[in-house]
N, C-alpha and C positions, 0 to 999 in steps of 0.2 A: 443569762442561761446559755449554756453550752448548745452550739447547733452540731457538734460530733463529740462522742464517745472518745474520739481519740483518734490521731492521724491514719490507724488502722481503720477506720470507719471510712475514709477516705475512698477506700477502692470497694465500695457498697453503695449501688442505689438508694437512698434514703433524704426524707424530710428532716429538719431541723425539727430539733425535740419539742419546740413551740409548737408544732402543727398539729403533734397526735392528739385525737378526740374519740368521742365517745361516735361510734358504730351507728349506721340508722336503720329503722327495721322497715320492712313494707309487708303491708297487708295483703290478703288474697282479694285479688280485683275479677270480676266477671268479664268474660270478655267481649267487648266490643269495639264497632269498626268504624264508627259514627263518623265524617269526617268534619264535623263541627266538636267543639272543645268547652264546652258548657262552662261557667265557672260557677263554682258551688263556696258558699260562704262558709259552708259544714268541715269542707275538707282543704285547710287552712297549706300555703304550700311551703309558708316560711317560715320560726317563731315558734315560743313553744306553748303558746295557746291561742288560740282565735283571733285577741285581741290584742297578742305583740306586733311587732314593727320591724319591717326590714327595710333598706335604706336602698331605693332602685334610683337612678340617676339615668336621664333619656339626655340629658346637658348636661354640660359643665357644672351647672347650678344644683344644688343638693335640695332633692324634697324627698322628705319620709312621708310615706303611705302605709296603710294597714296591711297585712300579710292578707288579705282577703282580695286586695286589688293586685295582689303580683302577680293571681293567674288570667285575670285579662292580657298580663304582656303575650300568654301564648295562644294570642287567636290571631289568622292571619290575614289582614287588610290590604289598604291597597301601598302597603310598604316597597320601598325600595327593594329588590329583588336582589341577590348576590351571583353575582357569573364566575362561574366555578371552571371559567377558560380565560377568563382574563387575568388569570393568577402567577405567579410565580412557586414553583413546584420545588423544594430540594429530592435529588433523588438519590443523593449516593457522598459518601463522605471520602474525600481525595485522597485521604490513606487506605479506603478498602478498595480503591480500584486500579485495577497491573495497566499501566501503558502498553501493554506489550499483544493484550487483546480485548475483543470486544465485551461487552456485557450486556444481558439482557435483563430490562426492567419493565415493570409494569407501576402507570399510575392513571391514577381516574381511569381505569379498565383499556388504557391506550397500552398498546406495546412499543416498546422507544428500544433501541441500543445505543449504549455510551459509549466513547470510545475517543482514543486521543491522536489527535491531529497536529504531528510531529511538524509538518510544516509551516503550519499557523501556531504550532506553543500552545494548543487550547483543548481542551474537552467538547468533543459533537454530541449532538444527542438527534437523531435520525428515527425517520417511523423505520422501525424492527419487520422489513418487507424488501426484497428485490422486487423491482417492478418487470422481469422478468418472467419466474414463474411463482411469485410470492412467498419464495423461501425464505428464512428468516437469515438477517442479516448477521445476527447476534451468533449464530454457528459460524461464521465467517472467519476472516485472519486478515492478520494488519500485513498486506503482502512488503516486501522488500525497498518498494518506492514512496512507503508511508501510508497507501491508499485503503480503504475497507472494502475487500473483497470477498464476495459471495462465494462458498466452495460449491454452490452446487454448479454453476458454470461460467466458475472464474469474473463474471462482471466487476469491475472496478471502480469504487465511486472515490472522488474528492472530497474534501469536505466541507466544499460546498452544494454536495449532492448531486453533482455532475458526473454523469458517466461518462469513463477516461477509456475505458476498453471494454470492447465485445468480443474476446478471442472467436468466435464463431461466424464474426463478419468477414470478409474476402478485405484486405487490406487495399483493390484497385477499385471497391463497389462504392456504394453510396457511403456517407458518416452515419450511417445510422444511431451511433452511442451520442450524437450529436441534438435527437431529438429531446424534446419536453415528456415525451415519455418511458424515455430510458433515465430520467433522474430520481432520487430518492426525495422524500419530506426531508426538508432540516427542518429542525426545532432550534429559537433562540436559547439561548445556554451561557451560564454564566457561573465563575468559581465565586461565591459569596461566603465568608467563616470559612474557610476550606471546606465549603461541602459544595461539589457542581445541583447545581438549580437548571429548570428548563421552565419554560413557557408553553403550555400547549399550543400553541396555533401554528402553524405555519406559513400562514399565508405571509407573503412579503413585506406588506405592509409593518410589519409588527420584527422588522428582523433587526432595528435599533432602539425595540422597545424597553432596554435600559437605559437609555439615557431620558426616558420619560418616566419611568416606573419603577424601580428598585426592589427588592428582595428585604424583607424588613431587618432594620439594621437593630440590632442588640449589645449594649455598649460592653460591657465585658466582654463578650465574643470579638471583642474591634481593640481590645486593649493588650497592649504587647506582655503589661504586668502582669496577667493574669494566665497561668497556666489552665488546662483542661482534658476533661474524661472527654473522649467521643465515643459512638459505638453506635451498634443498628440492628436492628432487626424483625422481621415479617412474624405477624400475630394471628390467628385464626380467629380473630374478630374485628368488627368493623370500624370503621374512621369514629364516627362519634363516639360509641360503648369506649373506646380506646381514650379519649379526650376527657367524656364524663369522668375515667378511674383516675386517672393523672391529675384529675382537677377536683379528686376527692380524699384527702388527707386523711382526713377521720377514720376511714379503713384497713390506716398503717398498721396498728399494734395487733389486729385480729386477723386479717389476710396472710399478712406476712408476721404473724408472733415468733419472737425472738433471733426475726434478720434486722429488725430495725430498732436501732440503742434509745430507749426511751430515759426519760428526768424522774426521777421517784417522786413519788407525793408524796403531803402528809395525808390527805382521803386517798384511799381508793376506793370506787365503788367495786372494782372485779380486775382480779391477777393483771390482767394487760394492761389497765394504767391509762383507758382512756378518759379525753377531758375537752369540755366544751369550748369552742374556739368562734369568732365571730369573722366575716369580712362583709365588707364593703363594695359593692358592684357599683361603678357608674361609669357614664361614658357610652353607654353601650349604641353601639352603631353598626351600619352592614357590615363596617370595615374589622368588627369586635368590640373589647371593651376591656375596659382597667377595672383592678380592684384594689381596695387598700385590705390590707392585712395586719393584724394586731402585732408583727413581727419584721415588716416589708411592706411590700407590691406583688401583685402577679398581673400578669398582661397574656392578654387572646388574640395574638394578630390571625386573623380569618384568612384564608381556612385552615391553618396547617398546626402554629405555633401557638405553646400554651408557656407562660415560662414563671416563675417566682425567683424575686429578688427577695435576698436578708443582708441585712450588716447584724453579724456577729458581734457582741460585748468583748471589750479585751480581758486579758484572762488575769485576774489578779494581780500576778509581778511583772505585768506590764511596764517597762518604764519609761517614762513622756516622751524621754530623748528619743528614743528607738521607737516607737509608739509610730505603727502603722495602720488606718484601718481596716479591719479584716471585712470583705466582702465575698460570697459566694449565691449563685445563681443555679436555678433546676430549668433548662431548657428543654423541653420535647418539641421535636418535629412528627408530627401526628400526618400520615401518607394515604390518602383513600388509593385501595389498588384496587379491590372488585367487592362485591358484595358480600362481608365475611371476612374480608382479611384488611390487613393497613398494614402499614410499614413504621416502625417507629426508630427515627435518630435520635438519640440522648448528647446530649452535651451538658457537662457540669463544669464550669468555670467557678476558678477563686483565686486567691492575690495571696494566699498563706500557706505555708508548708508547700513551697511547692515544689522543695525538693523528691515529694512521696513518689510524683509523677514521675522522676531522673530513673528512680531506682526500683520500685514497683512493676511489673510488666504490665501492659495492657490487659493480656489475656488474663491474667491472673484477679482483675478488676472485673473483667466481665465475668468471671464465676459467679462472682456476687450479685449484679446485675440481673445477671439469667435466669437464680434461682429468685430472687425478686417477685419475676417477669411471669414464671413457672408458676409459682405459689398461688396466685389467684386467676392463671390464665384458664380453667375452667372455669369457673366463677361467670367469668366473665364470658366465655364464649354459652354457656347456658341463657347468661340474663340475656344477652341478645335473640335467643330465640322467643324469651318469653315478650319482649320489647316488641318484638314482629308481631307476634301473635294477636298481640293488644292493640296495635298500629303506633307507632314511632308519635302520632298526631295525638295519642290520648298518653302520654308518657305519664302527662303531670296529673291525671285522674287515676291510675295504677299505683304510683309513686307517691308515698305518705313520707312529707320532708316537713316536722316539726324541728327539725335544730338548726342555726343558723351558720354552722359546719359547711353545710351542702350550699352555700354562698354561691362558690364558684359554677358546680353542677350546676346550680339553676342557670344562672347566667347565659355558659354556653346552650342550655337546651332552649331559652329564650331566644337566643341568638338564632340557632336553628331552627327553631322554628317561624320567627319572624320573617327572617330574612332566605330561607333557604328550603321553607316548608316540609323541615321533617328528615329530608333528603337528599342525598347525591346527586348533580346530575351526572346520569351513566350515558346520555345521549342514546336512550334506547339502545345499550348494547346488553342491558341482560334484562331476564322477567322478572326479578325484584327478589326471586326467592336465595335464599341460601344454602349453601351445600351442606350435604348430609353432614353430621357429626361423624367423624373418622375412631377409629380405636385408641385410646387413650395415650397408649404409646406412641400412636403417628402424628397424634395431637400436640404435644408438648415437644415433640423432636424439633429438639438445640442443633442438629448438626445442619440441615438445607435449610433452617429459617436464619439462622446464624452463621455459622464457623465457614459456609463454603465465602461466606460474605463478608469475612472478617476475615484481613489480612493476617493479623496478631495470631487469632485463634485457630486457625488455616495451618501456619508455620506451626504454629506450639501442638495441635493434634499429629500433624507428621513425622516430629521431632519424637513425640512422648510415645507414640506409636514406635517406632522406628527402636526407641530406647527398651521397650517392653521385650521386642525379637529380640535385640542384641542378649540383653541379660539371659534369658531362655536357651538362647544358642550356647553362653557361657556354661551357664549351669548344665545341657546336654554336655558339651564338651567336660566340664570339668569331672565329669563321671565317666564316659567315655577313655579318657584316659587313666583314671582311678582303676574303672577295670582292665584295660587292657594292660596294664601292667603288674609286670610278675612281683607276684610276694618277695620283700626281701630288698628288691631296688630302690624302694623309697621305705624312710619310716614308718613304723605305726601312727605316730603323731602327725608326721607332713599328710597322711592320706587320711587321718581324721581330720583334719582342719581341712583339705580340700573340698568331703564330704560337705564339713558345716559351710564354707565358701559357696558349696555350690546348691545345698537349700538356702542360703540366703538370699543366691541370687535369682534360684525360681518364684518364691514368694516375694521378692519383690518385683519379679514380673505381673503374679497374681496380681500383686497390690497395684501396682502400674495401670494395669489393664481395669479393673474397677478404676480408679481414679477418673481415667480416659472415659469410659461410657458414662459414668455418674455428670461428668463435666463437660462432655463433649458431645452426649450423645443424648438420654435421657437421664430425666431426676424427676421423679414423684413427690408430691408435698403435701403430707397425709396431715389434715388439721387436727384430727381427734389426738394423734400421737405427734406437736412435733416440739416433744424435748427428743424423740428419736432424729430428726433431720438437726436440731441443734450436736445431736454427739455426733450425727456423723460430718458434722462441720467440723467439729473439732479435732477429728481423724484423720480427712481428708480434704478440708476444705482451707488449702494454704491462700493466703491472701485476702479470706472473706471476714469482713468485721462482722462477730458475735454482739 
């Protein structure tokens, strides 16, 4: 079976057609806060009745248990605990970041600036603070001698977070830029897949903590063969809700109907085409947990990365001699940043057609993407408050998962729950609640979750913007001069054609300028109507697979 529609499918977020399945529905649940997790034999969490089977693996060794015992996995004991600072973090993919200044990020609710350290050849990642009057660093500029300097009064740090000047000290007085308390945090920091990674801690101890500890390695992402989509971007919902969707396929063909190329049956049960899929969880440990897949694998390395491998069938007139095997991988980097939002880096590697990527633009790949990302990003930011409401710890008492689709979901909410009870630690930096739901339009905007963060899309909104004036200034001009010239110096015909020259080239300003917001700005993704977001794909939506 085909895992793309066609190499145009290529520059579109999407699962391999194996994946799509049928949809799960959930019940209305009463609410409660109870912080114990009763397990009820009634309300079955895996299987599509009582007495099916779902296949949990705590070892290497395979034991099937009844779907009756898979909600004892979420009660939590005296389990190994997971430290959500002992971790390797990616924050930012090395094509979205300018050498030239600093950047300000947030992860696990810590504020860091990135920034490159022209001296050492390397990417810093610093707490985001002068220790002078606790301005942020991240306004700052990479002064002339390489160093990150504060604008608010000039301080200079190295990067090794040593302060190199205190314009404000008396050059005959004490060193004072010399003390322990004129330095900044460094954060260990490492370029891993070309995406810079950091370490939360600072403390010394831990600042050759790669060569103990590594950033987990992904063998397609490590393989020269293999070209790939990167991209990234901040979500108005949380680290887990963000992990559960990604790790829930069955939602392809109805969330996102008609972004993502499905395989026809011979049944359908309903227009979208979806179809019961099974996986396999075992392994499962603090450290996450593998699954086998009717199609692949997919792996959860804790806390971040969720990922699915396929090896693709060759396509009919394959032939032996030339006969390469096609392999392609769905990588998410899933980024807890505060209570309500995460950050998500995509990476899609494959070892075929990969000339798409030579000749394709980046930006023109993430339309697809975005509108993807758009289409059930309410969805999602809703279920989160209902998730709260009910408490994160009664998930799997709210949540009616009869099909064995929701494989993965379980998994990671097991995981979650065992090992990490439910929640983030924020190190008491916030009250647990979430911020208001925003106006729908400040919700879904593409342009500061994306495009100021996206190199590709950054250039291409300034370029197409830029394009939009030119044409408009044309078309004023090319009237401009239409009128002001006298009857008789030019033809009837040359000032008709000028006329149509220069409607041409306002409405393709118009048209410019919708492209621009629909793509760069906001795009709504109305499910009751969307054979309408399907035509205006086909209008305006160059590069995105139908």
């Amino acid at each position: 079976m085909e895992a793309y529609a066609s190499s145009a499918s290529l520059t579109s977020l999407h699962f391999p057609t194996s994946l799509i399945c049928s949809h799960r529905s959930k019940p209305k649940f009463a609410n409660s806060h109870s912080s114990s997790v009763p397990t009820s034999p009634s309300q079955p969490l895996l299987g599509t009745t009582s007495s099916s089977k779902f296949k949990l693996f705590s070892s290497p060794v395979s034991v099937e248990v009844p779907v009756e015992a898979a909600t004892a996995a979420f009660s939590s004991g005296d389990e190994e605990k997971f430290d959500w600072y002992s971790q390797w973090y990616p924050v930012m993919p090395v094509c979205d970041l300018d050498e030239r200044v600093p950047h300000a990020k947030k992860v696990l609710g810590m504020d860091v600036v990135v920034w490159w350290d022209r001296k050492e050849n390397a990417w810093k990642v610093f707490d985001d603070m002068c220790p002078h009057r606790l301005a942020p660093l991240s306004e700052g500029r990479i002064d002339p001698s390489g160093r990150l300097q504060c604008v608010y009064h000039g301080w200079c740090f190295d990067g090794s977070g040593d302060c190199n000047l205190i314009p404000q000290a008396p050059l005959d007085g004490p060193p004072v830029h010399t003390s322990k308390r004129a330095c900044v945090a460094v954060y260990p920091a490492i370029v891993h897949h070309d995406i810079v990674w950091f370490w939360p801690n600072s403390d010394p101890q831990y600042k050759d903590i790669f060569e103990k500890k590594k950033p987990p390695f992904i063998s397609e992402l490590g393989d020269p063969s293999f070209t790939k989509i990167i991209g990234n971007r901040d979500v108005p919902y949380g680290y887990d809700v963000l992990i559960e969707n990604l790790a829930d396929p069955a939602h392809l063909p109805y969330a996102h109907y008609g972004l993502v190329p499905t395989q026809p049956l011979k049944e359908k049960r309903d227009k979208e085409g979806g179809r019961p899929v099974e996986f396999t969880v075992k392994k499962l440990g603090v450290e996450g947990f593998d699954a086998e897949l009717g199609f692949g694998y997919s792996k959860f390395h804790a806390p971040c990365i969720i990922s699915i491998h396929t090896d693709i069938p060759s396509r009919p007139n394959d032939e032996p001699s030339i006969y390469i095997e096609r392999k392609t991988a769905l990588v998410f980097m899933c980024i807890p940043v505060s209570p309500g939002h995460s950050r998500l880096i995509w990476v899609f590697p494959r070892n075929f057609d990969v000339w798409v990527d030579k000749v394709v633009p980046r930006w023109m790949t993430h339309m697809g993407t975005n509108l993807l990302l758009d289409s059930d990003l309410y969805l999602l930011h809703i279920e989160e408050r209902k998730i709260k409401e009910i408490g994160p710890e009664n998930w799997q008492k709210a949540c009616f998962l009869p099909a064995k689709s929701d494989g993965l979901v379980v998994g990671f909410r097991r995981w979650f729950n065992k090992y990490a009870d439910s929640e983030v630690d924020w190190r008491g930096k916030y009250t647990g609640q979430l911020p208001p739901t925003p106006p729908r339009e400040q919700l879904m905007d593409r342009y500061w979750t994306h495009v100021v963060n996206c190199s590709s899309c950054n250039c291409a909104y300034k370029c197409l913007n830029a394009a939009e004036i030119i044409l408009k200034v044309v078309a004023v001009a090319i009237i401009g001069v239409v009128a002001a010239t006298k009857q008789g110096v030019i033809s009837a015909s040359t000032r008709t054609g000028l006329a149509i020259l220069a409607t041409l080239c306002y409405a393709a300003s118009k048209w410019l300028a919708h492209f621009v917001y629909d793509n760069f700005r906001y795009h709504d993704y109305n499910h009751s109507f969307p054979e309408k977001v399907m035509l205006f794909l086909r209008i305006f939506g160059l590069g995105v697979a139908l």
